[in-house]
N, C-alpha and C positions, 0 to 999 in steps of 0.2 A: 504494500500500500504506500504511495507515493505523499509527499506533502500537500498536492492540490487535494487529494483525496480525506484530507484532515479540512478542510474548509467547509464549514457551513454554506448548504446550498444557497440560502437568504443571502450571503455577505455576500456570495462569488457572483451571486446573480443583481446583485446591486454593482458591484464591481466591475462587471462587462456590461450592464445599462449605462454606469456613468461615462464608459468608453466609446459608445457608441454613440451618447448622446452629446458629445465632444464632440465626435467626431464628424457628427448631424448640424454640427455648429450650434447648438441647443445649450449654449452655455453655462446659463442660467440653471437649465437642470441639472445638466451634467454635476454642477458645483454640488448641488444640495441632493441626488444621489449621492455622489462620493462621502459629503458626510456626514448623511443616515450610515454608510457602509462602515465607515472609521467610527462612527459611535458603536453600530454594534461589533466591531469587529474591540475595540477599547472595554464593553463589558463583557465578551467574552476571554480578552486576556492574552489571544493568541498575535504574541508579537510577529512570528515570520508575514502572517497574512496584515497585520499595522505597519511594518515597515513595507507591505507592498502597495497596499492604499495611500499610504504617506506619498507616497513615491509618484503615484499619478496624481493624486491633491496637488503638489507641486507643479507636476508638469500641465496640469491645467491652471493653476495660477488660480489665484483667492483674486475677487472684484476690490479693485480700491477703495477704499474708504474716499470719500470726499471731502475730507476733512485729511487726509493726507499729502504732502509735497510730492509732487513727481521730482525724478533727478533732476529734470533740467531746472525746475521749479528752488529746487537745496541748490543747484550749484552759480543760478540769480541770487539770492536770500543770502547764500556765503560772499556774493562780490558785492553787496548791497551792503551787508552788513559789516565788511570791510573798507566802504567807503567809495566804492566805484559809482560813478552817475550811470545813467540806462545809459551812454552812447559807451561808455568806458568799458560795461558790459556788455552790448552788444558788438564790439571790435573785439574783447576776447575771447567770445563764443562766436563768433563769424553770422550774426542774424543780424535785421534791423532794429533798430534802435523800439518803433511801435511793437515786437514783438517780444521784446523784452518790457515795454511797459505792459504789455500782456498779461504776461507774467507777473509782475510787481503786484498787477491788479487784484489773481486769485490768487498770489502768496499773503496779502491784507484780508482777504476777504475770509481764507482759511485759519489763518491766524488770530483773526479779531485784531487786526490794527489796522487804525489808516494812515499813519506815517512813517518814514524812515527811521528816525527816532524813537516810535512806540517799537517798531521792530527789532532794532536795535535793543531797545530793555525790554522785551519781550524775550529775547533770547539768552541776553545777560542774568535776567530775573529765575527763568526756568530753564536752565542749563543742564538738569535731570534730566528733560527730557526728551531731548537731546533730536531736538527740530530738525539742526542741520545735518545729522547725518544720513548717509547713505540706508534705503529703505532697511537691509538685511541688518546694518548695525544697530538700526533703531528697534528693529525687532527683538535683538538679543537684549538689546539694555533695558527692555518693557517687557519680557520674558513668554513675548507671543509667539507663534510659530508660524510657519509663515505656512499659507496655503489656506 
């Protein structure tokens, strides 16, 4: 008897739904298949079959919060908050100048600030937690998982 043969038919069959429905481009379910399949695959215990849902949770990628910086969004907000003007950023990200105030726009609006300056002690203030880093680093420092 093999390891697939130790899988709960319910999990395995939640398992190849969420992959098919990925693959349906059906995103939205695919997600929340996956994890029903990781919750019940977490009460029953069985890590081989966790680390293999893990595995496509990932590679399907979890929906962004909206209330999250995209990278280009942290690596605006790190030149802003170092004192660059939008064109000083837009010359060293190679975009236009409007498209970095784009940006500045939903990094305030995400943030709850409307100025450079509230930005500025916005980030100084809560430095826990830890705005500008890179999504994966913020995840570990907020002990989420990612997926």
């Amino acid at each position: 008897m093999g390891q697939e043969d130790d899988i709960p038919p319910r999990v395995r069959s939640l398992l190849v739904l969420g992959r098919i429905e990925w693959r349906r481009k059906a995103r939205g379910q695919a997600r929340a298949t996956l994890r029903e399949a990781l919750e019940l695959a977490t009460e029953l215990g069985h890590r081989p079959l966790l680390t293999k849902i893990e595995q496509e949770v990932t590679r399907v990628g979890a929906r962004r919060s909206k209330l999250t910086l995209t990278a280009t969004e942290q690596r605006v907000a790190q030149l802003i908050v170092g004192g660059a003007t939008n064109r000083d950023a837009a010359e060293k990200l190679f975009v236009s100048s409007r498209t970095i105030e784009s940006h500045v726009v939903s990094i305030y609006r995400k943030l709850g600030v409307h100025s450079r300056r509230e930005l500025i002690r916005r980030i100084a203030r809560e430095p826990d937690e830890n705005l500008l880093a890179p999504p994966a680093d913020r995840r570990a420092c907020t002990g989420q998982r990612s997926g």
